[in-house]
C-alpha positions, 0 to 999 in steps of 0.5 A: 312542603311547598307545591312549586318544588316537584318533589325537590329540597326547597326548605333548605337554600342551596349552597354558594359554591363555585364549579369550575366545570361550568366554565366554557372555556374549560371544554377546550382542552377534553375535547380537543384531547379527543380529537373533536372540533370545539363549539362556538361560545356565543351563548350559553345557559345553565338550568337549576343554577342553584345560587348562581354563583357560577353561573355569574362568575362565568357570565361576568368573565367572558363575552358570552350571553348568558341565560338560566332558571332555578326554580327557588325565587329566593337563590333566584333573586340572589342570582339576579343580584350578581347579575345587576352588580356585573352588568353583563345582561345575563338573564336568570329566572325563577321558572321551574323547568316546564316552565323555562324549557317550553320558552320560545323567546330563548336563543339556541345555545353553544353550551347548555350545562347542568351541575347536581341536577339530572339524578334529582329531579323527576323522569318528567323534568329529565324528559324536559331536559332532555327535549330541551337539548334537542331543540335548543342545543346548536349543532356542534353544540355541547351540554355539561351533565353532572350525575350521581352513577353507578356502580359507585352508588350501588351499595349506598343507595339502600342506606340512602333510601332509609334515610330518607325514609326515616326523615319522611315517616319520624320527621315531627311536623313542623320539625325543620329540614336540619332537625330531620336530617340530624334525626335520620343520621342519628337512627342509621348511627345507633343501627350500624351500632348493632352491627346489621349483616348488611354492613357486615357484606359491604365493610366499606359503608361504615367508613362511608357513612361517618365522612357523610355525618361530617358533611354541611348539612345543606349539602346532604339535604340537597344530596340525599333527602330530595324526593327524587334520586337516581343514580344512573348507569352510563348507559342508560344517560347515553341512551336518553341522551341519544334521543337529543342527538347528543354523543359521548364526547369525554370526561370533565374531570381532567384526571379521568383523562390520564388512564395511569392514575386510575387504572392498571395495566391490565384494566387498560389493556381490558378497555382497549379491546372493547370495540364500543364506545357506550360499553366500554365507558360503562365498563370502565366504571366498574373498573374504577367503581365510579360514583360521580360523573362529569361529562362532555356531551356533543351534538354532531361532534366532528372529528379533526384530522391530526394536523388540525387537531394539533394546530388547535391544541398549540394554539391553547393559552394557559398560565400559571395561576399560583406561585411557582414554588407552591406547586406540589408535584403530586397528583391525585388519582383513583389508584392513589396519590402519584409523584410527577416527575420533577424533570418533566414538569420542572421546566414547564412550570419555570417556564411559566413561573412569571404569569404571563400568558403563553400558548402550548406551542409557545411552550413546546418550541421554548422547550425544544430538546426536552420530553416535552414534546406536544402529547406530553404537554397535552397530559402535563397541561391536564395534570397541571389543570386538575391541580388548579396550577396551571388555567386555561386563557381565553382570547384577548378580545373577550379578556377586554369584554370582561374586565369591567363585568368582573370589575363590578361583580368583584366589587359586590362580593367583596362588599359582601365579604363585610356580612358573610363568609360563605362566597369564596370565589371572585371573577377572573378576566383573564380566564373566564372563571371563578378563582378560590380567594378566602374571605380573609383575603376577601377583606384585604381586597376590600380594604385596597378598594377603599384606597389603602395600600399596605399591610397595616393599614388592611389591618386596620380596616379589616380587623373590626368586620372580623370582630362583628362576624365573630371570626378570630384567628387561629394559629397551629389549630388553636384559636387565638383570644387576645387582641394583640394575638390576633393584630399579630396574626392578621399582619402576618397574613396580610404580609403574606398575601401582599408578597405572594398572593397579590401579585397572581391575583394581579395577573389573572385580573382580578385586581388592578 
C-alpha cells in the first residue's frame, strides 16, 4: 500500500456521490429552528473531498469561494476538472491533511465541512482537524461533521474488526482490494453459518450483515476496511471538538428535528428533564440506538431573541422542487414510516404547486385562517426538506452569480453522461445544490444541448450512446431485448420527462 495514504483506502477510488448536507444554504433552516444566528457565506472549504462532486456542485451554485484537499491525486485531478469546466475559481489539491491544514495562505472560513471522514482517519489527522477548526474557522462560523457513532455500532463493530482482519492476514499478495473485501464477507458468511453464540446474543446482526454483502463494494472498502476506524460517542466529539471552541449547534438530518418520528412520549419527556446539553444528545443516542451522526457545530454560537428569530425564518425562500402530484405524504422515521396529514400539508404544497420561489412568510400570510401557522410551517418545511420536495432558495444576487458556473459544470457533465453512468447529480442555481437527475435524462438534456427539442429527436440522438454503454432498458423489472422494444420505451421516458421533468428542472435553473 502506498505510504502517502496514512493508513486510509487508496487502492480503490471513492465514490461519485452527492451529499446535499455539504451545501451552506442548507444550515439555515436547523440553526435558525435552534434559535442561533447564521454564519456568513463568503468562504467555505471541504477537507477529504473525495471526488469532488459536492464540493463543485456546490462551489458552481453559489457565489462562495470555494477551497478543499483529498489526498488521492487521482479523485483530486478529477475534482480540478469539475473545477475548470465551472469556472468558479474553486481551488482543490491534492495535499494530505499535515499538509492542507498547516497552509498559511488559506482565507479563514464561514463553513468548514467533513463528510465520511473524522471516524476514518488516524488520532493525529483528527488533532489537524481539529487545530484546524481552531485556527481557521470565523467566529460565528459552522464546521459539517459526519461520524459513524455509537451505540449503533456497538454490536458491529467486532464483525467490523474481523473483517478487516481477515482482508489484512488472508489477502494473497497482490490480491486486489475487490478480491480481499469479497474473500472477508465470504469467511464471515460461512462462519454466521455455524451459528457462532456471538450472533446468538445480538439476533439483529445476521440481518445486518446480508444488506452489507449487497452493498457497492467501493462503498465497503472506504467504509469498513480503511486502517483507522472509530465510532465514537457524542461525547467525546463534543469533547475534542471543544478544544476548538466549537459547540453543539443541531442535527443535520432534518428528520432528527421533529422528535415525534423518532422517539416516544416517554423517550421525550426522559430528554426533557436532562439539564445538559452534551448528556442529553449523548443519551438521546441510546434512545434511538443511533449509527451515524450529521451534525452542525458553532464556534460562538449566539442565540436570537424571538423576534429576530422569527423575522429570520419568515424571511427563508423555499419552492417546490418536484410535481405537486408526485409528493407522498409519507415520511420516514426511527420509529417507522408516518402519515402526513393531508389537511396540514395539502395546502402548503398547493400553494407552491407552481415552483415559483416564495418565502416562509409569504406562505404563513397566503395561509392565514389554517393550521399553518409559523412553528407548523417551521416542521412542514423540515419534513418537506427531509423528503426532497420542497429546497431551500438562495438570495437573487447569488442566483445571478451562479447561472453561468452551473451552466458550464452542466454541460460538462452531460458530455460526460456520453461515457459514464455514475454522475447522477447536475447544479441548481436557484438553490445552491446539487439536484438528482438520472443518466437517462442526463442523455435527454444532452440531446436538447446540442439543439433538438422533441421526444424524437432525443430519441434519436440518445439511443446509440445507450447501445455503446451496454445500457438497454427494462420495463416491469425485465430487461428489454429488441430494438423496436427499446425505441418504444425511450420514447415513452422522453415524453414523460418533457411533460413532467422538464418544466421543474426549468425552474430550479438547471436547464433554459
Amino acid at each position: 500500500m502506498s505510504n502517502w495514504n496514512n493508513g486510509y483506502m487508496a487502492e480503490i477510488a471513492y465514490t461519485y456521490g452527492y451529499y446535499e448536507e455539504l451545501n451552506p444554504l442548507r444550515l439555515r433552516l436547523p440553526l435558525l429552528a435552534a434559535g442561533l444566528a447564521l454564519p456568513g457565506s463568503g468562504t467555505a472549504c471541504e477537507l477529504g473531498f473525495g471526488q469532488g462532486v459536492s464540493a463543485n456542485i456546490h462551489a458552481a451554485a453559489s457565489a462562495t469561494r470555494w477551497y478543499g484537499n483529498d489526498f488521492n491525486p487521482a479523485q483530486a485531478a478529477f475534482a480540478q476538472e469539475l473545477a475548470s469546466a465551472a469556472g468558479a475559481g474553486a481551488h482543490f489539491t491534492d495535499e494530505s491533511f499535515a499538509q492542507f491544514c498547516r497552509r498559511e495562505d488559506l482565507p479563514d472560513f464561514d463553513f468548514i465541512c467533513l463528510h465520511g471522514i473524522w471516524s476514518w482517519v488516524s488520532a493525529e489527522n483528527r488533532a489537524l482537524i481539529v487545530d484546524f477548526l481552531q485556527r481557521k474557522l470565523k467566529v460565528g462560523g459552522v464546521a459539517f461533521i459526519s461520524y459513524n457513532t455509537q451505540p449503533g455500532w456497538a454490536a458491529m463493530m467486532p464483525m467490523r474488526d474481523l473483517l478487516a482482519e481477515h482482508s489484512r492476514v488472508m489477502g494473497a499478495p497482490g490480491q486486489g482490494v475487490l478480491a480481499r473485501i469479497d474473500g472477508a464477507l465470504d469467511f464471515v458468511d460461512r462462519m454466521i453459518a455455524t451459528q457462532p453464540r456471538y450472533l446468538k446474543a445480538n439476533p439483529l446482526l445476521a440481518d445486518r450483515f446480508e444488506k452489507l454483502k449487497a452493498m457497492d463494494r467501493n462503498y465497503l472498502a472506504h467504509e469498513y476496511f480503511n486502517a483507522d476506524w472509530q465510532p465514537m460517542a457524542f461525547s467525546r466529539v463534543a469533547a475534542m471538538l471543544s478544544e476548538a471552541k466549537l459547540e453543539f449547534a443541531a442535527s443535520a438530518t432534518y428528520t432528527d428535528l421533529v422528535d415525534m418520528l423518532n422517539m416516544t412520549a416517554g423517550h421525550q419527556q426522559f430528554l426533557a428533564d436532562i439539564p445538559d446539553p452534551i448528556l442529553r444528545e449523548t443519551t438521546r443516542a441510546f434512545l434511538v440506538n443511533q449509527q451515524f451522526r450529521k451534525d452542525y457545530w458553532v464556534k460562538g454560537a449566539r442565540t436570537l431573541t424571538p423576534f429576530a428569530q422569527a423575522t429570520a425564518l419568515r424571511a427563508v425562500r423555499v419552492m417546490l422542487a418536484v410535481p405537486r402530484d408526485e409528493v407522498v405524504l409519507s415520511v420516514h422515521g426511527v420509529l417507522g414510516d408516518a402519515d402526513m396529514d393531508a389537511r396540514v400539508y395539502a395546502p402548503v404544497l398547493d400553494a407552491m404547486a407552481d415552483h415559483r420561489v416564495c418565502t416562509i412568510g409569504e406562505l404563513e400570510q397566503q395561509l392565514a385562517g389554517t393550521d399553518a401557522n409559523l412553528a407548523a410551517l417551521l416542521q412542514i418545511m423540515l419534513i418537506l426538506i427531509s423528503k426532497g420536495s420542497v429546497l431551500a432558495v438562495q438570495d437573487a444576487a447569488d442566483i445571478a452569480v451562479a447561472r453561468p458556473q452551473t451552466a458550464r459544470l452542466n454541460a460538462h457533465l452531460l458530455e460526460q453522461a456520453l461515457a459514464r453512468t455514475d454522475l447522477s447529480s447536475l447544479a441548481s442555481p436557484m438553490t445552491g445544490s446539487g439536484v438528482f437527475v438520472s443518466h437517462l435524462q442526463q442523455l435527454f438534456l444532452w440531446a436538447k444541448m446540442q439543439g433538438w427539442q422533441v421526444p424524437q429527436e432525443w430519441v434519436r440522438e440518445t439511443w446509440p450512446v445507450l447501445i455503446r454503454l451496454n445500457q438497454l432498458l427494462t420495463r416491469d423489472g425485465q430487461p428489454l431485448l429488441t430494438e423496436e422494444e427499446n425505441l418504444a420505451e425511450l420514447l415513452q421516458h422522453a415524453r414523460h420527462f418533457a411533460a413532467r421533468t422538464m418544466p421543474v428542472l426549468r425552474a430550479l435553473g438547471v436547464t433554459d
